[in-house]
C-alpha positions as CSV (number, residue, x, y, z in Angstrom):
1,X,107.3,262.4,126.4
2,X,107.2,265.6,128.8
3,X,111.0,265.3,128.9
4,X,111.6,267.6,125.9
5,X,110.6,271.2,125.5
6,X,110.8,273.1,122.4
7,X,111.3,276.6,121.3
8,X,107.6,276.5,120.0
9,X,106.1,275.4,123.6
10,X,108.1,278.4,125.1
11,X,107.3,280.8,122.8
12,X,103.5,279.5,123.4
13,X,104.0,279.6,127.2
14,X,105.6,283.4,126.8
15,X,102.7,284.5,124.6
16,X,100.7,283.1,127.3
17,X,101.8,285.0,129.9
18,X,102.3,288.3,128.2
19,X,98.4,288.2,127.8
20,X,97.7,286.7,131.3
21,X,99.6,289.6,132.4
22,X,100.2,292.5,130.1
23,X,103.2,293.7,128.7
24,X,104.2,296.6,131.6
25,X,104.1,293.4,134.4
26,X,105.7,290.7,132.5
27,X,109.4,292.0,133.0
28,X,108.2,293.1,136.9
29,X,107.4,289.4,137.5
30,X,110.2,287.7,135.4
31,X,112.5,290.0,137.4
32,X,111.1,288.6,140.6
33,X,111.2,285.2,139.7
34,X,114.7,285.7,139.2
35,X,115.6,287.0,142.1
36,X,113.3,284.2,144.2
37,X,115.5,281.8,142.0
38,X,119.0,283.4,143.3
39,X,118.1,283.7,146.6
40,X,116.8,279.7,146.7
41,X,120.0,278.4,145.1
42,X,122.4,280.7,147.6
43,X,120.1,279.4,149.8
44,X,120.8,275.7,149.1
45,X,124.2,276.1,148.8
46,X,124.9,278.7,152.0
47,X,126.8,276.4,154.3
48,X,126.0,278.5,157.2
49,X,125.0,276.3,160.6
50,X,122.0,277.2,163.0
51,X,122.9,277.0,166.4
52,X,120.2,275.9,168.2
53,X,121.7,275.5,171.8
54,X,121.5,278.1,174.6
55,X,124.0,281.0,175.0
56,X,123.8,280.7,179.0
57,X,123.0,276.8,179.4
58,X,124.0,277.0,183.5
59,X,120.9,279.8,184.2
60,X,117.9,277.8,184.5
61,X,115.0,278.7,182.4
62,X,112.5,279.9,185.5
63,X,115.1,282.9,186.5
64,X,113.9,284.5,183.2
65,X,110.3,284.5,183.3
66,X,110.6,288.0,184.7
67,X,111.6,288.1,180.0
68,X,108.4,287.6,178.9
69,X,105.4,289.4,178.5
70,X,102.2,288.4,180.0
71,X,99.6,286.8,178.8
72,X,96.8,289.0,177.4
73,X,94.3,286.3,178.9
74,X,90.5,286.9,178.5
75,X,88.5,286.6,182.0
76,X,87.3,283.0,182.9
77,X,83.7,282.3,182.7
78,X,81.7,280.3,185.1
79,X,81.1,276.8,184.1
80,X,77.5,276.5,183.2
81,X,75.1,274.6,185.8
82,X,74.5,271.1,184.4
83,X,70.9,270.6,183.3
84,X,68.3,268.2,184.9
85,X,67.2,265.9,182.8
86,X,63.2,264.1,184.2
87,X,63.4,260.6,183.4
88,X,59.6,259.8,181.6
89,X,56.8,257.9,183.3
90,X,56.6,254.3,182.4
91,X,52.9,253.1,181.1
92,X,50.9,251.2,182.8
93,X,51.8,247.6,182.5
94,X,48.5,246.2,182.8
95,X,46.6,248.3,180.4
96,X,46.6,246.9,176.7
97,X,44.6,249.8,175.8
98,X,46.3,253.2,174.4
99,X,44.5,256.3,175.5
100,X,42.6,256.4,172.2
101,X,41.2,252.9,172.0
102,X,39.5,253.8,175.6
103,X,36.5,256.0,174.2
């Protein structure tokens, strides 16, 4: 079903983008693409290793602090004071009337 492409469904695809992107672009992007395409596949195939462990593993990692920059840090604020909260009035427990029933 999507498995076969044809020469009309590229040509559609290339007219496509010759419109989406006008004729003086086209070869700039293709171009691109190609080279994006190159550099994945050496990329793939590159068998170079990462070595991730220390060059000096016997120097202990707080002897160089002194290395890095400091800390562009911005001043602390004071912590806000916490609010008081009143707690409300309970009503009367007697009463059964409400203030506007007593007139």
């Amino acid at each position: 079903m999507f498995g076969s492409i044809g020469p009309q469904e590229i040509l559609i695809v290339l007219v496509i983008a010759l419109v989406v992107l006008g004729p003086k672009k086209l070869p700039e992007m293709a171009r691109s693409l190609g080279k994006g395409v190159k550099e994945f596949k050496e990329g793939i195939n590159d068998d170079d290793t990462v070595d991730v462990t220390a060059d000096e593993e016997d120097e202990p990692v707080s002897a160089r602090v002194h290395e890095l920059p400091p800390a562009d840090l911005p001043p602390a604020a004071e912590a806000p004071e916490p609010a008081v909260v009143a707690e409300p009035k309970a009503a009367p427990a007697s009463s059964d009337k409400t203030p506007a029933d007593a007139s």
